[in-house]
C-alpha positions as CSV (number, residue, x, y, z in Angstrom):
1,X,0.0,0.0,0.0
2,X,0.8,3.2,-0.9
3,X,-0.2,6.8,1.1
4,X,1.0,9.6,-0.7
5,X,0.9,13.1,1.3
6,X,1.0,16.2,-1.2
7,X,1.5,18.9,1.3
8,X,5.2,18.3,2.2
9,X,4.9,17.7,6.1
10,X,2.0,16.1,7.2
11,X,-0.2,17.7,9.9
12,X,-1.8,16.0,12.8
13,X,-4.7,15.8,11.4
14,X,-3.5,14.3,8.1
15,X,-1.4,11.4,10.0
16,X,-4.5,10.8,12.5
17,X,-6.9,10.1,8.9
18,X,-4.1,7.9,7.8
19,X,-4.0,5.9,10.9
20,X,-7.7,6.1,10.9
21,X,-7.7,4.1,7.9
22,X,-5.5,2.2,8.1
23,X,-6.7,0.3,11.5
24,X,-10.3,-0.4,10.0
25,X,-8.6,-1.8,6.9
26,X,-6.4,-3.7,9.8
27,X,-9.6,-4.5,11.8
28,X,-11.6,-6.1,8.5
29,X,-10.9,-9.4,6.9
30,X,-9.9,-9.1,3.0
31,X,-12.8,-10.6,1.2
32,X,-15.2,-8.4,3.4
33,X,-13.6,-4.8,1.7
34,X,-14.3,-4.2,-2.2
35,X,-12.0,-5.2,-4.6
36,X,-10.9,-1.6,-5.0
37,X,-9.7,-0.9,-2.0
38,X,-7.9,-4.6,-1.7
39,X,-6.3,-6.3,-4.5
40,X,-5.4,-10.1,-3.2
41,X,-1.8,-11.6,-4.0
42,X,-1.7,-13.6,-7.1
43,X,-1.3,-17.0,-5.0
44,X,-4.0,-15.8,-2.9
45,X,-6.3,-15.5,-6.0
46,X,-5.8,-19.1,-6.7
47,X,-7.2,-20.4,-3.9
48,X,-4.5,-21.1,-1.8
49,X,-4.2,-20.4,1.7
50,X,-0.5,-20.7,2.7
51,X,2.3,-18.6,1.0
52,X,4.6,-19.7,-0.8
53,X,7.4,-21.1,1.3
54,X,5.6,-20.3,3.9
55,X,4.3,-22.8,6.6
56,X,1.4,-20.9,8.6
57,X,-1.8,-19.6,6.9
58,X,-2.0,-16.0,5.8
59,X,-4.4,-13.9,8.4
60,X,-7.3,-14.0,6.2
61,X,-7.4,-17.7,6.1
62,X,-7.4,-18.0,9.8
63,X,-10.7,-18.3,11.5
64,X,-11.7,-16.9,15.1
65,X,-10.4,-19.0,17.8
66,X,-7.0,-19.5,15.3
67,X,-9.4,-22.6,13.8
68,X,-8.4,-23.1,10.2
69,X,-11.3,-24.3,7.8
């Protein structure tokens, strides 16, 4: 993700909306948030659930509880 601030220095006020967003788009899981606002990684669009080379399930696979599908 990219945030882009125009204005040279940000303000308060400008850093508070960034954090703003970015802790509901933390607080969300991926398929719940349009498609603009999250594009899934290509392995992710496949269907699978685990990196690659990785060995634990990426966040949005998990369910609550930690209790994978």
């Amino acid at each position: 993700m990219t945030i882009r601030l125009l204005s040279g220095d940000p303000t308060p006020e400008e850093l508070a909306a960034v954090l703003a967003v970015l802790h509901a788009l933390a607080h969300h899981r991926a398929e719940d948030l349009p498609a603009d606002v999250v594009r899934p990684a290509p392995w992710s669009r496949g269907g699978r659930r685990v990196r690659p080379g990785g060995r634990s399930e990426a966040g949005w696979a998990r369910r609550a509880g930690g209790v994978s599908p």
